[in-house]
C-alpha positions as a Markdown table, in Angstrom:
| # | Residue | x | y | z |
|---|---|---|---|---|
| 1 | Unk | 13.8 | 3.9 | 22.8 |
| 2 | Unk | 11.1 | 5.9 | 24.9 |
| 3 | Unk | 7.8 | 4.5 | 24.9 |
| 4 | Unk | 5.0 | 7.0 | 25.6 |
| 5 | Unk | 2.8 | 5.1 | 27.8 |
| 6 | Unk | 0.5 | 7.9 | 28.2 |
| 7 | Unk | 0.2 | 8.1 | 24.2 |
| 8 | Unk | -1.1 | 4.3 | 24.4 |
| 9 | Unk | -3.4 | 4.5 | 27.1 |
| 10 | Unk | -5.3 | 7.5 | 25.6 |
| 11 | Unk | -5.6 | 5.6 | 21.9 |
| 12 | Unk | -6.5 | 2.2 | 24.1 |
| 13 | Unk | -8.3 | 2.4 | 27.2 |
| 14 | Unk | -8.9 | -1.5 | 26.9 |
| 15 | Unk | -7.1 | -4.4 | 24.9 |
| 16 | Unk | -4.6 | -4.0 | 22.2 |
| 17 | Unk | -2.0 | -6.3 | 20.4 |
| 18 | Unk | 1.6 | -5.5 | 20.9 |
| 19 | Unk | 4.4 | -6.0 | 18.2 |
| 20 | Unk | 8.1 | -5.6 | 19.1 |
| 21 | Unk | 11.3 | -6.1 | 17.9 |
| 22 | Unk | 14.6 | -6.0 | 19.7 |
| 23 | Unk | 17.9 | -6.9 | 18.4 |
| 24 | Unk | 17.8 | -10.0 | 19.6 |
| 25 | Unk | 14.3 | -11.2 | 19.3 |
| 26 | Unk | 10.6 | -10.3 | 18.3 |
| 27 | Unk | 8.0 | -10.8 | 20.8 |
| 28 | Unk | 4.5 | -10.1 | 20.3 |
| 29 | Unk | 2.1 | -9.3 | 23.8 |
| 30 | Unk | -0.8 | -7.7 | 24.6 |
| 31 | Unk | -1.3 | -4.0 | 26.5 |
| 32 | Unk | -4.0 | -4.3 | 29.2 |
| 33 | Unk | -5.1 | -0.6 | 29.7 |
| 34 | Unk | -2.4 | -0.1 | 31.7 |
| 35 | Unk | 1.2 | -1.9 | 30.8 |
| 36 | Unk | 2.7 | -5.0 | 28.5 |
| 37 | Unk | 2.3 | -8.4 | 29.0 |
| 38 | Unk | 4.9 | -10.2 | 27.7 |
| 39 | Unk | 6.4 | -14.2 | 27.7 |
| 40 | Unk | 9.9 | -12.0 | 28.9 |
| 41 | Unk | 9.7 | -8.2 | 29.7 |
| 42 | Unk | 11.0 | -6.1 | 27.0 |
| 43 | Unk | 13.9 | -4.4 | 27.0 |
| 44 | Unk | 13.5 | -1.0 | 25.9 |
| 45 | Unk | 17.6 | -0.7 | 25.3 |
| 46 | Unk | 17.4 | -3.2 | 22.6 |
| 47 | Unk | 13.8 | -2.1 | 21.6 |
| 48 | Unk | 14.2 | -1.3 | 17.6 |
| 49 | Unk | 9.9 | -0.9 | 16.7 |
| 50 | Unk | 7.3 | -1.1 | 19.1 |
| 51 | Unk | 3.8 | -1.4 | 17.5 |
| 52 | Unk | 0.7 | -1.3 | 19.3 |
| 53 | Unk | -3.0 | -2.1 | 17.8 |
| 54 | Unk | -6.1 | -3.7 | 17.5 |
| 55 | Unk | -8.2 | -3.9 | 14.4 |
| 56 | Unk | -8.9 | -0.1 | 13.6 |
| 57 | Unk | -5.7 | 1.7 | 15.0 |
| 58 | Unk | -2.1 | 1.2 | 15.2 |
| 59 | Unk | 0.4 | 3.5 | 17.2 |
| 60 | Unk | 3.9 | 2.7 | 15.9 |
| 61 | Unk | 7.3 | 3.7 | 17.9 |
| 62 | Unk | 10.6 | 3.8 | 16.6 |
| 63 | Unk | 14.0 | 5.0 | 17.5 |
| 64 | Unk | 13.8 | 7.8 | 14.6 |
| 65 | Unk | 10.4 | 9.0 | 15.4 |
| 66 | Unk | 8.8 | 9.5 | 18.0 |
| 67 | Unk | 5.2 | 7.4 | 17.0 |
| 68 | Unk | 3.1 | 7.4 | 14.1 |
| 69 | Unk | -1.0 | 7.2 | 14.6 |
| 70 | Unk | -2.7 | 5.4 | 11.7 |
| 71 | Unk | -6.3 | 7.9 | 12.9 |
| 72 | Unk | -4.5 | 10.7 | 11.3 |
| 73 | Unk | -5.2 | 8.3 | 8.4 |
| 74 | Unk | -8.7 | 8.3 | 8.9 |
| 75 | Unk | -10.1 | 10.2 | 6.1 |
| 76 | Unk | -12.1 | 9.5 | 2.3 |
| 77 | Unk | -9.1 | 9.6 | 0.7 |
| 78 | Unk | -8.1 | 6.6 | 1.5 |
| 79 | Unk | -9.4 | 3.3 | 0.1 |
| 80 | Unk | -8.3 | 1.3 | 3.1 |
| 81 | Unk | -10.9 | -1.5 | 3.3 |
| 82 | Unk | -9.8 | -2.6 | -0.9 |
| 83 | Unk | -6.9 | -3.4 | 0.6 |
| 84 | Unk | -6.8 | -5.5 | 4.2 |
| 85 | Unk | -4.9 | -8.8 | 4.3 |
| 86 | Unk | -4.2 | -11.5 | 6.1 |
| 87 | Unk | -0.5 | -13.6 | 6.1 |
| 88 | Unk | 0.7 | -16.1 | 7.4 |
| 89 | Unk | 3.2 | -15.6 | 9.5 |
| 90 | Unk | 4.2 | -18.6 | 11.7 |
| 91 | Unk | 3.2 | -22.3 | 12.7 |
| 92 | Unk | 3.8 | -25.9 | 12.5 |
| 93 | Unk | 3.7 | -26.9 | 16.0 |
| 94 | Unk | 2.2 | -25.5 | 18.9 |
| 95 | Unk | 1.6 | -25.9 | 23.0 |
| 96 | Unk | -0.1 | -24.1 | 25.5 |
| 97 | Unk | 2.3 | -23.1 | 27.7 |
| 98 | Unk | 3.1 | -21.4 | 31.1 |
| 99 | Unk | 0.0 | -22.1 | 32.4 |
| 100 | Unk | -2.5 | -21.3 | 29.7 |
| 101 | Unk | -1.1 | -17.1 | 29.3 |
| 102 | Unk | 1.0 | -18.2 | 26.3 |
| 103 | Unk | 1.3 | -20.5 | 23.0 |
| 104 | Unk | 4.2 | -21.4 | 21.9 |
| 105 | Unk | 4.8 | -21.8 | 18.4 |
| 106 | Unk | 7.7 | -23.9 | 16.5 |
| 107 | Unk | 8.9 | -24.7 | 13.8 |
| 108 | Unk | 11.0 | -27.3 | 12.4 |
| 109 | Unk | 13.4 | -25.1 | 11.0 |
| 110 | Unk | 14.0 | -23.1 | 14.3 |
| 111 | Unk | 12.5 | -20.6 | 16.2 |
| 112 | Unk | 10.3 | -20.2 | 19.0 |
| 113 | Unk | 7.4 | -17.5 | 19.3 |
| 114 | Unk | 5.4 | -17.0 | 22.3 |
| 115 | Unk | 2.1 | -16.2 | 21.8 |
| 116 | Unk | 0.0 | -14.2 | 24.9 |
| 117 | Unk | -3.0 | -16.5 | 24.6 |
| 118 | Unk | -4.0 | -20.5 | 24.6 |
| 119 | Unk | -4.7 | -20.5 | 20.9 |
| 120 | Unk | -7.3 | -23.1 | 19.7 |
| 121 | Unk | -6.7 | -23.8 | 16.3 |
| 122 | Unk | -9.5 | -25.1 | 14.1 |
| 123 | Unk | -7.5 | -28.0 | 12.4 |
| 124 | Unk | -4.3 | -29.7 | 14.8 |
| 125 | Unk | -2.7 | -30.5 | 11.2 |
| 126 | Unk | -3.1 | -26.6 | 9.9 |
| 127 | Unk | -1.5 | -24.9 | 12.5 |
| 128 | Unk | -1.1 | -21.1 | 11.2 |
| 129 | Unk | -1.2 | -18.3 | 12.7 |
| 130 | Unk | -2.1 | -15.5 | 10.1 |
| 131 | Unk | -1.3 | -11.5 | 10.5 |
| 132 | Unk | -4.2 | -8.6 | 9.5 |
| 133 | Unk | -2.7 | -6.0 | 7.4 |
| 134 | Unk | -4.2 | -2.7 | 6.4 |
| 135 | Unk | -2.2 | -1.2 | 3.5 |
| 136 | Unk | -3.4 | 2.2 | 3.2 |
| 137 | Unk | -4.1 | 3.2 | -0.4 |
| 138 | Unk | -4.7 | 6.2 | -2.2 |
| 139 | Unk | -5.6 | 7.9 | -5.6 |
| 140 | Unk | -2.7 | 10.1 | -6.9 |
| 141 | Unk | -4.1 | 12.1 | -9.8 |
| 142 | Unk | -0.6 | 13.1 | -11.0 |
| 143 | Unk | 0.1 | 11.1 | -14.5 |
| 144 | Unk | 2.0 | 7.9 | -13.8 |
| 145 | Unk | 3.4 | 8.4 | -18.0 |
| 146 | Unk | 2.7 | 11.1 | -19.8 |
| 147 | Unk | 0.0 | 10.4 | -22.6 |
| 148 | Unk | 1.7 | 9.4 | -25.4 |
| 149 | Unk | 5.1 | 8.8 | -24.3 |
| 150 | Unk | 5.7 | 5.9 | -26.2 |
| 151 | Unk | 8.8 | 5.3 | -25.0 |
| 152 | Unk | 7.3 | 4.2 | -21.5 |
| 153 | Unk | 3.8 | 3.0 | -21.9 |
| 154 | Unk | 4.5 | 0.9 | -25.3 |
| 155 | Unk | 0.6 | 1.4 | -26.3 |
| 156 | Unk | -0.8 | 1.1 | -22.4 |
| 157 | Unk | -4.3 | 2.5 | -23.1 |
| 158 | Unk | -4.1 | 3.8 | -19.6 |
| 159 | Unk | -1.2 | 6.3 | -19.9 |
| 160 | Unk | -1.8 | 9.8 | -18.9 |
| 161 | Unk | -3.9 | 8.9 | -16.0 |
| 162 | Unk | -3.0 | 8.6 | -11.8 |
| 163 | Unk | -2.3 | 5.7 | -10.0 |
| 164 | Unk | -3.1 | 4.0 | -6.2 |
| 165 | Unk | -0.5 | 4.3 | -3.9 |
| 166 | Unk | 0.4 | 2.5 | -0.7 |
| 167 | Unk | 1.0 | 5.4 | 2.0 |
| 168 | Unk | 1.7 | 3.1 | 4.7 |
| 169 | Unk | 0.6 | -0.3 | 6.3 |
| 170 | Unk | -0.2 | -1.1 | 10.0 |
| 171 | Unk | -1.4 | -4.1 | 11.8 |
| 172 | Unk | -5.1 | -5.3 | 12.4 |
| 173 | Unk | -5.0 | -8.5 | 14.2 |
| 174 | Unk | -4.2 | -12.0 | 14.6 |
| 175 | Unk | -6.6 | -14.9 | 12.8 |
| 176 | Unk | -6.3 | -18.8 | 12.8 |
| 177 | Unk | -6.3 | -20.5 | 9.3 |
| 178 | Unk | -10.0 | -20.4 | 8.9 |
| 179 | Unk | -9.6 | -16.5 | 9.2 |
| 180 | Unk | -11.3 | -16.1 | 12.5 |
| 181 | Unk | -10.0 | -13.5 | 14.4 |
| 182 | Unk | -8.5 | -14.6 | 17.8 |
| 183 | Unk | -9.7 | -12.6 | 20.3 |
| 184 | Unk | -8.0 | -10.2 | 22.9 |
């Protein structure tokens, strides 16, 4: 895959998260207005998505397209704030690790993730590290069921009338379990 580094440095002149999965691993860095920091340099042969963001935009690479921009998003007909999220996405053990640049996180099961930052968690027996999602929602006006096909709607008071939508979803962030965001 080709990264357009020019594309990233003019949507982030500072600090951004970055998101990437290879074939043989995901690995999650940070862009410092200028390149990727990473626990181990990516390879761009293996490189399957490539996402890039902090917590109002998101440049996404893959090998099908060349990148999608979540600004071209940025418009009233969306309904984005309804709809911003938080998972969990990894923890059970973790250690600051090659010399305070990265966290790395365990678990029992298996698996090791590299963090680019000496996470503090708020609780040493809650050790989660949470994903921001923004799913990008919007109001189709076209009938979901025609009114009165009973058929379908069996009754649903509703029938006739449009529906939200998810367009697409990027990443926002990274937060600890109390929801704090942990910073850049």
């Amino acid at each position: 895959m080709n990264i357009d580094y020019a594309i990233i440095e003019a949507a982030f002149d500072g600090k951004a998260w970055a998101y990437a999965e290879q074939l043989d691993s995901v690995k999650i860095g940070k862009w410092d207005g200028k390149g990727f920091i990473f626990h181990k340099p990516l390879d761009e042969q293996l490189l399957i998505e490539l996402r890039v963001f902090d917590k109002d935009r998101e440049l996404k690479f893959t090998k099908d397209k060349k990148h999608r921009d979540t600004a071209s998003y940025d418009s009233s007909a969306f309904v984005s704030k309804l709809a911003d999220a938080k998972y969990v996405m990894y923890g059970e053990n973790a250690e600051v690790d090659d010399g305070g640049n990265f966290t790395k996180l365990w678990e029992e099961r298996g698996g090791i993730l590299y963090f680019p930052a000496a996470l503090d968690f708020p609780s040493k027996t809650n050790i989660e590290l949470k994903l921001g999602i923004r799913n990008f929602v919007r109001y189709n006006k076209v009938p979901v069921l025609r009114k009165g096909d009973m058929k379908y709607d069996s009754g649903i008071s509703m029938s006739g009338a449009g529906a939200l939508e998810v367009v697409d979803y990027a990443y926002t962030g990274f937060y600890y379990s109390d929801n704090k965001a942990v910073e850049l």
